[in-house]
C-alpha positions in Angstrom: 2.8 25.1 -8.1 0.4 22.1 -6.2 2.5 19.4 -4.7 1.5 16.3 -6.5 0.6 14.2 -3.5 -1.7 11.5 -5.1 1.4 10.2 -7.1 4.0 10.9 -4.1 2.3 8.6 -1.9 1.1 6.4 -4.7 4.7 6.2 -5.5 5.9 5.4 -2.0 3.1 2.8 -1.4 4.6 0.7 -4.6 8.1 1.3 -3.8 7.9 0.6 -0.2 5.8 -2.8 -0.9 8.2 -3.7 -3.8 11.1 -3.4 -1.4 9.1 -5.6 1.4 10.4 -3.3 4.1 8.7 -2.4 7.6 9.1 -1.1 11.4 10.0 -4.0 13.9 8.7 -3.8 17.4 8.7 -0.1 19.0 10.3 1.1 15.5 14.1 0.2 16.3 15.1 -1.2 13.0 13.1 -2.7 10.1 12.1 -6.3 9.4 12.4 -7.7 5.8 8.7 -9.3 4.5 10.0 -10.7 1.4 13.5 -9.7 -0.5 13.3 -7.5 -3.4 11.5 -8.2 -6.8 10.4 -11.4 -4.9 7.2 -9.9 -4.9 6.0 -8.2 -8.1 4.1 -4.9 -7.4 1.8 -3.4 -9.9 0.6 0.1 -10.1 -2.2 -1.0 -12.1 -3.9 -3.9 -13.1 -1.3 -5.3 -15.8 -2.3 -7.2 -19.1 -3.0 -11.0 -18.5 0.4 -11.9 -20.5 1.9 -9.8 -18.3 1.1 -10.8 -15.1 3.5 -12.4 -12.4 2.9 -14.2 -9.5 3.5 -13.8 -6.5 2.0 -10.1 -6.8 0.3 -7.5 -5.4 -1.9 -4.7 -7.4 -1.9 -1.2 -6.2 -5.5 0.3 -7.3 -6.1 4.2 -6.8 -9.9 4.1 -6.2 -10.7 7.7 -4.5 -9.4 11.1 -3.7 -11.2 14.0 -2.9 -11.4 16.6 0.3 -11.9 14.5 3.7 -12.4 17.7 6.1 -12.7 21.2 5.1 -11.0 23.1 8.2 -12.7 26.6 9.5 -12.1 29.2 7.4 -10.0 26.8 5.2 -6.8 28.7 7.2 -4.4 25.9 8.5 -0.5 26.8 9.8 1.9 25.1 7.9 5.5 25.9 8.9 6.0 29.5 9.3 3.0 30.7 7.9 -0.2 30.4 7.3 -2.0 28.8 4.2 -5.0 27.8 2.7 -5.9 24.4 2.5 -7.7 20.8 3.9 -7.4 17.2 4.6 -7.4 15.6 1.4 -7.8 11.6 1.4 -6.5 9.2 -1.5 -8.3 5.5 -1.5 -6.7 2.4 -2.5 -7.3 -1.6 -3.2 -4.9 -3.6 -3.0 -5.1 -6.8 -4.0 -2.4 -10.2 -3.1 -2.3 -12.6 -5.9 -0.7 -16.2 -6.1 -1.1 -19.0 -8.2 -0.8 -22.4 -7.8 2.8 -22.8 -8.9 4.0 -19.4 -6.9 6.5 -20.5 -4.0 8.2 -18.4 -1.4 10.9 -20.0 0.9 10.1 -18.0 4.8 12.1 -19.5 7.4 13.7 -22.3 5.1 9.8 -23.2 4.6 8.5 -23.0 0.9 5.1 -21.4 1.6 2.6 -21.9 -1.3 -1.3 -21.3 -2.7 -2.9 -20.4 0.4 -0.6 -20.5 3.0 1.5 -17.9 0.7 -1.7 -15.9 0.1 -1.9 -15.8 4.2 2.0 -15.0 5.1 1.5 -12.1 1.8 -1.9 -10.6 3.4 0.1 -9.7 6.8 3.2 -8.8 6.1 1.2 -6.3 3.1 -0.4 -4.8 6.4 2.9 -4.1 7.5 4.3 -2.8 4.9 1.5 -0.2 4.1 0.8 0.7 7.3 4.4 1.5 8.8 4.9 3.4 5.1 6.8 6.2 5.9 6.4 9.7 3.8 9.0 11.8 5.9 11.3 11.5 3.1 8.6 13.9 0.7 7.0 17.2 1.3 3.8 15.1 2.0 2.2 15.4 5.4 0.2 12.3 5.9 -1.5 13.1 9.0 -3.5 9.4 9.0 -3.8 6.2 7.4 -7.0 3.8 7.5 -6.5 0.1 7.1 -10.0 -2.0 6.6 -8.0 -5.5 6.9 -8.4 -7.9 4.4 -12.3 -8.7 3.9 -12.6 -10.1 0.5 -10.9 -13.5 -0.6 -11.4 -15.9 -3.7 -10.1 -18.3 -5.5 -10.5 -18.9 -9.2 -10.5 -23.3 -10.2 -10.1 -22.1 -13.7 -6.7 -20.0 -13.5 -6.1 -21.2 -10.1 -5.1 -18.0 -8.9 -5.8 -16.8 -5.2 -6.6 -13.5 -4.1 -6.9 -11.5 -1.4 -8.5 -8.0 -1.3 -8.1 -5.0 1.3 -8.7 -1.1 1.1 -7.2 1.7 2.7 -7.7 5.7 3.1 -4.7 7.9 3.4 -5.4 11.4 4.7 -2.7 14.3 3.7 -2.7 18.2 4.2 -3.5 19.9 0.8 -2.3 23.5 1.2 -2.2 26.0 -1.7 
């Protein structure tokens, strides 16, 4: 049986931002971006009654075979298998809204200033996300950087919008 790889790294993306971990400088330790469940994290986009703010929404947006490898023959371990680079795409989108609040540094941060401190310290979550721990091998991660921002007057809601590939080996 397959390894189920979309949800493993799925899985570990929303867990990983949830718990606001990441890598501090040359990987000795880990810095904290937010505490726990200050941040809410959705797997999907949740019902309007539903929704909390701070957030961030984890989208799934693509999958499907990045590179094909010669003769489809790749070394895995101790023996040889069949297989390719698989990629998985995802949005992810930060959300505040006007009465969201975050204390970093004994500073509240709030509306856009949140939105800003939430957009980096998302990069650094998701890009020091670490999949040792499952029998995925994520062999690399493309980060676009956060191109698309808004702000709706009506819900007064801020948001901030970035992608990112994630390449894995898919043996069989």
């Amino acid at each position: 049986m397959a390894t189920d790889h979309l949800n493993v790294i799925e899985r570990k993306l929303i867990d990983t931002l949830r718990s606001g971990t990441y890598n501090t400088t040359a990987g000795v330790g880990t810095g904290e971006a937010w505490t726990s469940g200050s941040v809410i994290v959705f797997g999907q986009f949740p019902e309007p009654e539903d929704a909390q703010y701070p957030c961030i929404i984890v989208e799934m947006i693509a999958h499907g075979v990045e590179e094909q490898f010669m003769g489809q023959l790749i070394t895995s371990g101790a023996s040889d298998a069949i297989g390719e680079l698989y990629g998985v795409g995802f949005n992810l989108y930060c959300m505040v809204e006007r009465e969201s609040s975050m204390t970093v540094n004994a500073t509240a941060y709030k509306q856009r200033r949140l939105l800003n401190y939430l957009m980096l310290n998302c990069a650094n979550v998701v890009m020091d996300c670490d999949f040792d721990s499952t029998a995925t091998e994520v062999e690399e991660r493309h980060y676009t950087g956060f191109r698309q921002m808004g702000y709706n007057p009506e819900l007064e809601i801020w948001v901030a919008q970035t992608s990112m590939l994630i390449m894995f080996k898919n043996t069989r």
